[in-house]
C-alpha positions in Angstrom: -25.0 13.8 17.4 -23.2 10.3 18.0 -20.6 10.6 20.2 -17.4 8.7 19.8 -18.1 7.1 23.5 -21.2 5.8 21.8 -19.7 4.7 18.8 -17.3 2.8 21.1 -20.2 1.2 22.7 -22.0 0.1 19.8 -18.6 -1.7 18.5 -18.2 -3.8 21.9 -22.0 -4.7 21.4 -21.9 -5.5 17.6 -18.7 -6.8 16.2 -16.8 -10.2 16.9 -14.8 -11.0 20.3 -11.5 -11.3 17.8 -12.1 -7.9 16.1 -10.2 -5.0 16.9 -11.9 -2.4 19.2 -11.4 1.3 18.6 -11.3 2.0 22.6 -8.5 -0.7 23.6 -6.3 0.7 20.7 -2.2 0.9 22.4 -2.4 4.5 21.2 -0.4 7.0 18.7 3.4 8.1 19.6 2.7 11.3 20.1 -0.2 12.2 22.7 -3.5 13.4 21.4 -7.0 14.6 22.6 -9.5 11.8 21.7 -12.2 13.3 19.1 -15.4 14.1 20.0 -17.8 11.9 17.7 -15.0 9.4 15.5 -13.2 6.8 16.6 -9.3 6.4 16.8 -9.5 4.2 13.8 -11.7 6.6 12.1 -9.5 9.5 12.8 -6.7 7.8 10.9 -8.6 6.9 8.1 -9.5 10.5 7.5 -5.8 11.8 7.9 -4.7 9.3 5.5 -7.6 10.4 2.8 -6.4 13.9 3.2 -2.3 13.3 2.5 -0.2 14.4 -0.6 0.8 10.8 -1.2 -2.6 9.6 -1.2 -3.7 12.2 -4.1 -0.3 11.5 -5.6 -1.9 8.0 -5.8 -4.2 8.7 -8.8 -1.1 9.3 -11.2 1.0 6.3 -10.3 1.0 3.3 -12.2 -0.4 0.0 -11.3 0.2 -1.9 -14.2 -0.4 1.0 -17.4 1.3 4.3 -17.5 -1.4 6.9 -17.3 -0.6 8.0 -21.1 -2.0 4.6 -22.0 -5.7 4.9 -21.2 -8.0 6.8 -19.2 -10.0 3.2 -18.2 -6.8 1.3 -16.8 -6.4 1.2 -13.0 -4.2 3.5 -11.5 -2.8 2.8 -8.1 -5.0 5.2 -7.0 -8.1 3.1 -8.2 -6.5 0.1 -6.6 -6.3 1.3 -3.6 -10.3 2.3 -3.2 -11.2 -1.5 -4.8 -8.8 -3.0 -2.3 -11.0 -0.9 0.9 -14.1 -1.7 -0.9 -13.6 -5.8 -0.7 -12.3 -5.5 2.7 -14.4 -3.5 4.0 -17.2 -6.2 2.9 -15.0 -9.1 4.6 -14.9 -6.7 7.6 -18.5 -6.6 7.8 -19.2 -10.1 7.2 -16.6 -11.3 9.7 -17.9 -9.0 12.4 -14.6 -7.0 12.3 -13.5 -3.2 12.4 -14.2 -1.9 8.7 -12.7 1.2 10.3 -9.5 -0.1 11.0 -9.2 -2.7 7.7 -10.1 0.7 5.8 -7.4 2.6 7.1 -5.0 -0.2 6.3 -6.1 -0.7 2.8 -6.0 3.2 1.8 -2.2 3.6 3.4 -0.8 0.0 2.1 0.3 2.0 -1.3 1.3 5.3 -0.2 4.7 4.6 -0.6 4.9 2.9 -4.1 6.9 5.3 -6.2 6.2 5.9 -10.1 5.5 3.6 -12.4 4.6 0.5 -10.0 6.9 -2.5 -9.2 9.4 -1.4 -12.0 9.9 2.0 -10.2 10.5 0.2 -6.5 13.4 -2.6 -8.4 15.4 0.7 -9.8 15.2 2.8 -6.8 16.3 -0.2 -5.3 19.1 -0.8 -7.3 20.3 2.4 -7.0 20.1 2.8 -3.1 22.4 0.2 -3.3 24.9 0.5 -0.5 22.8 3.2 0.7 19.8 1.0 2.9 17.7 -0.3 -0.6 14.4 0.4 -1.4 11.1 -1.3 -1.0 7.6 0.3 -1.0 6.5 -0.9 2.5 9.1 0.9 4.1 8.3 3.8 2.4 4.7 3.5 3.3 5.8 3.7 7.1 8.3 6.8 5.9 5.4 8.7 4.3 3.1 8.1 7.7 6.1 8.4 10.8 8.1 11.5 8.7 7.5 12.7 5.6 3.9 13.8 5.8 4.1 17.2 7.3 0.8 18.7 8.4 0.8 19.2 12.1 3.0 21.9 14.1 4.2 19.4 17.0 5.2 16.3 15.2 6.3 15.0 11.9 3.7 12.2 10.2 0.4 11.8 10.5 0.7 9.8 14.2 -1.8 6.7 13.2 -2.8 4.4 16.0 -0.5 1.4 17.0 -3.4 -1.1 15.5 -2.8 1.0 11.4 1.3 1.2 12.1 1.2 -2.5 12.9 -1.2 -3.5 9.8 1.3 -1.7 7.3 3.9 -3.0 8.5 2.6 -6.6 8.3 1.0 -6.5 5.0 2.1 -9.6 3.5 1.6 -10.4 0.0 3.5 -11.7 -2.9 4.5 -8.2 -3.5 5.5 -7.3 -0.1 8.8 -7.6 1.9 7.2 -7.8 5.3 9.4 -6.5 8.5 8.0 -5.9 11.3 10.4 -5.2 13.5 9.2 -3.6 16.6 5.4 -4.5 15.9 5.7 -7.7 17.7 7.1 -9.9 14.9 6.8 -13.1 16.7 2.6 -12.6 16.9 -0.1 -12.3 14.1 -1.7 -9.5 12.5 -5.1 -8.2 14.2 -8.2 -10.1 12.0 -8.3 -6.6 10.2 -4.7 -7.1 8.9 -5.1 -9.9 7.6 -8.0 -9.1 5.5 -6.7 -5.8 4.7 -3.6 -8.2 3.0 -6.4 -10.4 1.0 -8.2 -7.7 -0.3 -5.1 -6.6 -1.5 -4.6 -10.1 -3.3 -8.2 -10.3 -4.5 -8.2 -6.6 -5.8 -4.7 -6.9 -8.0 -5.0 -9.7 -9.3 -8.5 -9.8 -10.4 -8.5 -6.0 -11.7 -4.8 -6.9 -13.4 -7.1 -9.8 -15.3 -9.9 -7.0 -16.2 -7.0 -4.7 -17.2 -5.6 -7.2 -19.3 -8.5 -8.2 -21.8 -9.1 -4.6 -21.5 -6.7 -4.0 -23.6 -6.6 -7.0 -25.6 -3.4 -8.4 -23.9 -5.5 -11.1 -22.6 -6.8 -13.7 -25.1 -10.9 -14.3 -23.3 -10.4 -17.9 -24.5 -7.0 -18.3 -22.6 -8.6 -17.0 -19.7 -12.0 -19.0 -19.7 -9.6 -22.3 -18.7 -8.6 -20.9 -15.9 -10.3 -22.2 -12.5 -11.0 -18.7 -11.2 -12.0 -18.8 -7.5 -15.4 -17.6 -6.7 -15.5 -16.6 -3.1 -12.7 -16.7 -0.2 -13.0 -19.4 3.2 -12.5 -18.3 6.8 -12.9 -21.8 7.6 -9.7 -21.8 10.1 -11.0 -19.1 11.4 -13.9 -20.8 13.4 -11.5 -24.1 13.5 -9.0 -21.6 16.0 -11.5 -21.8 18.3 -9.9 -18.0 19.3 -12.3 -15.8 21.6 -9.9 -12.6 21.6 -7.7 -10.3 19.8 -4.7 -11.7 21.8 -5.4 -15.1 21.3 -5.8 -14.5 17.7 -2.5 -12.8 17.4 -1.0 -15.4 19.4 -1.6 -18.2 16.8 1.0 -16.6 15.1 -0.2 -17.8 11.7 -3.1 -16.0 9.4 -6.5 -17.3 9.4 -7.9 -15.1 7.2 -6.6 -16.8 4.1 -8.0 -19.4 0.9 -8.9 -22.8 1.7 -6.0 -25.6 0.1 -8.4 -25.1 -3.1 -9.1 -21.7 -3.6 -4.8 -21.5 -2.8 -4.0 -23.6 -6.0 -6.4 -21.8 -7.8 -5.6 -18.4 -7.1 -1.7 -19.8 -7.7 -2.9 -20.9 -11.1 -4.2 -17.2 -11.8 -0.8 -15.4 -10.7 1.1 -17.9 -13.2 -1.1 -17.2 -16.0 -1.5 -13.1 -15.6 2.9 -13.1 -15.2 3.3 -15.4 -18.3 0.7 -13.8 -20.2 -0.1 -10.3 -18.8 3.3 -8.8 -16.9 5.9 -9.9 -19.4 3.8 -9.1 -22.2 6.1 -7.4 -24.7 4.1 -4.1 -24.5 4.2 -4.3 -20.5 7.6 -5.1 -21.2 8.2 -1.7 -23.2 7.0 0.4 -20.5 8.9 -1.1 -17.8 11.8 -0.9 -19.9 11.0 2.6 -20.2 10.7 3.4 -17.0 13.6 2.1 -15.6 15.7 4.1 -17.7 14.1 7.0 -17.2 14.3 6.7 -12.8 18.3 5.8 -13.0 18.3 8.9 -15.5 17.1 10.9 -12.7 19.1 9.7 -9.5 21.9 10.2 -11.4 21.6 13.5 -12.3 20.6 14.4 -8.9 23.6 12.6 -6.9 26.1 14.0 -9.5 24.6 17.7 -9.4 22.8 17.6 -6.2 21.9 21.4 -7.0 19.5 20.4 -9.7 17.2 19.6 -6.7 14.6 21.9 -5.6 16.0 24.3 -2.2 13.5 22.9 0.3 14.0 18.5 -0.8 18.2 19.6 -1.0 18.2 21.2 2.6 16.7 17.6 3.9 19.9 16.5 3.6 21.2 18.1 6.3 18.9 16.1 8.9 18.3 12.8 7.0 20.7 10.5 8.7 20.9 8.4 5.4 22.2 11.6 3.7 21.6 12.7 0.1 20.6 9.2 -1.4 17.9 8.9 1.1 16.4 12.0 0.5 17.1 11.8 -3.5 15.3 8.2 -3.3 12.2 9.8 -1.3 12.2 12.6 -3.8 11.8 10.3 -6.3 9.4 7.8 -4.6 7.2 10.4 -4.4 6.2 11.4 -7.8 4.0 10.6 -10.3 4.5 8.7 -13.5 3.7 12.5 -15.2 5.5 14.4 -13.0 8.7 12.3 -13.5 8.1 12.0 -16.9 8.0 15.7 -17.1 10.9 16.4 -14.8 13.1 13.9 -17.0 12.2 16.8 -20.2 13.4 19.7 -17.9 16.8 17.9 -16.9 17.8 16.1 -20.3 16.1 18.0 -23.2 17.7 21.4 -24.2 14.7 22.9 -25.5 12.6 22.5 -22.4 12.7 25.0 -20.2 14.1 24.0 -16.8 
């Protein structure tokens, strides 16, 4: 058997002087036996795959509403496609594929139902109350509302994953990263974790799109896709270390000036043509009725909730709109779709 001292070994031998090594990890919060044959890094990746959220992922919208198509990516989906191409950069670039991994199948757990539509309502209605965005969530899923051990609450991921989350910066992230050391970059595998992330939505949200005949293939055809990403700036940094990689304080994991205006030209097309298509449209219309429906009902009749999510209340320091909100971040398109029936139509059964 491989032991996790030799798998440490082999990474010291094999991957870049920049990458992230499992063995000089700063550790979890709470104090835990190292495993016998994984790796820190591989250890979190495992306790991710195993969470509610994570199988919750499968039934939350990335773009469609599951009722739409069986073919259509669900966040889920995304999330495997964006491990899958970083992972691949990981390798490439001599980094941790353990670590990027881990970042890439926890950077969604916090999206609520029915994608980006879902996080602007909850956000609208926490109002007054601390707001709503999907990154914070995440971290609330990993540090608290994931409860599977005895001693603690969370799943206790390494430093290295808590500081990739909380840096994932996209054009669909709100990035805070407030005691992560703000003023200093992401480790190598954070930075690709948040360009896989790129890669994977917008060139599955493209798939999706002609998929189901939203997409004209002509319109798309004009457009000056990029072929391949450049880590050009990353052998121009000259860095030799993690810490003087994070120390640049900028990304060089990233598109060259060219594949930038490219990949800019793709994002303007697919929200012109794609996300304010007038069906896309319907659905997010949809749904945003449908999530102010529900935090409604529950603020105004805080008994409609079920016994164990209404005793949170108690502890959460944010009080009942925190723990309505995280409630509600947590289900599935179907399962709010189905709870909205039990609470509004009379001849459901509650």
């Amino acid at each position: 058997m491989l032991t996790r001292t030799w798998l440490e070994q082999r990474e010291e031998a094999i991957l870049a002087p920049y990458a992230m090594k499992s063995s000089a990890s700063r550790g979890r919060v709470f104090t835990e036996e190292e495993h016998p044959y994984r790796t820190a890094f591989q250890r979190d990746r495992d306790r991710i795959i195993h969470t509610t959220a994570f199988r919750r992922l499968a039934y939350k919208t990335q773009v469609f509403v599951y009722y739409e198509g069986d073919h259509y990516r669900t966040r889920l989906t995304h999330t495997i496609e964006v491990a899958q191409i970083g992972r691949t950069m990981a390798r490439a670039l001599g980094a941790n594929e353990d670590l990027v991994e881990s970042i890439c199948l926890a950077h969604d757990l916090g999206h609520p139902p029915f994608g980006h539509t879902g996080e602007g309502i909850l956000n609208e209605c926490m109002e007054g109350h601390g707001g709503f965005d999907h990154q914070r969530q995440t971290m609330r899923v990993i540090e608290k509302l994931e409860r599977r051990y005895p001693t603690f609450a969370g799943l206790n991921l390494t430093y290295e994953v808590r500081e990739g989350l909380v840096k994932h910066d996209t054009d669909y992230d709100v990035r805070s990263a407030a005691g992560y050391e703000p003023e200093h970059a992401g480790t190598l595998e954070c930075q690709i974790a948040n360009l896989a992330d790129e890669i994977a939505y917008s060139t599955s949200d493209l798939d999706d799109g002609l998929r189901a005949g939203l997409l004209a293939p002509a319109d798309v055809q004009r457009l000056a896709i990029w072929q391949d990403v450049t880590t050009r700036r990353l052998a121009q940094s000259g860095v030799r270390s993690v810490d003087e990689l994070r120390a640049l304080g900028y990304n060089v994991a990233g598109y060259s000036a060219e594949m930038e205006e490219k990949n800019r030209e793709l994002r303007q097309f697919l929200m012109a043509h794609f996300y304010r298509h007038y069906r896309v449209m319907r659905m997010t219309q949809k749904a945003r009725r449908l999530l102010a429906d529900l935090f409604s009902a529950y603020i105004e009749e805080p008994t409609q909730l079920p016994g164990e999510i209404l005793a949170r209340a108690a502890d959460e320091p944010e009080g009942l709109h925190r723990v309505v909100c995280d409630y509600l971040a947590g289900m599935t398109d179907r399962y709010a779709l189905d709870e909205h029936r039990r609470l509004f139509d009379p001849e459901v059964r509650a």
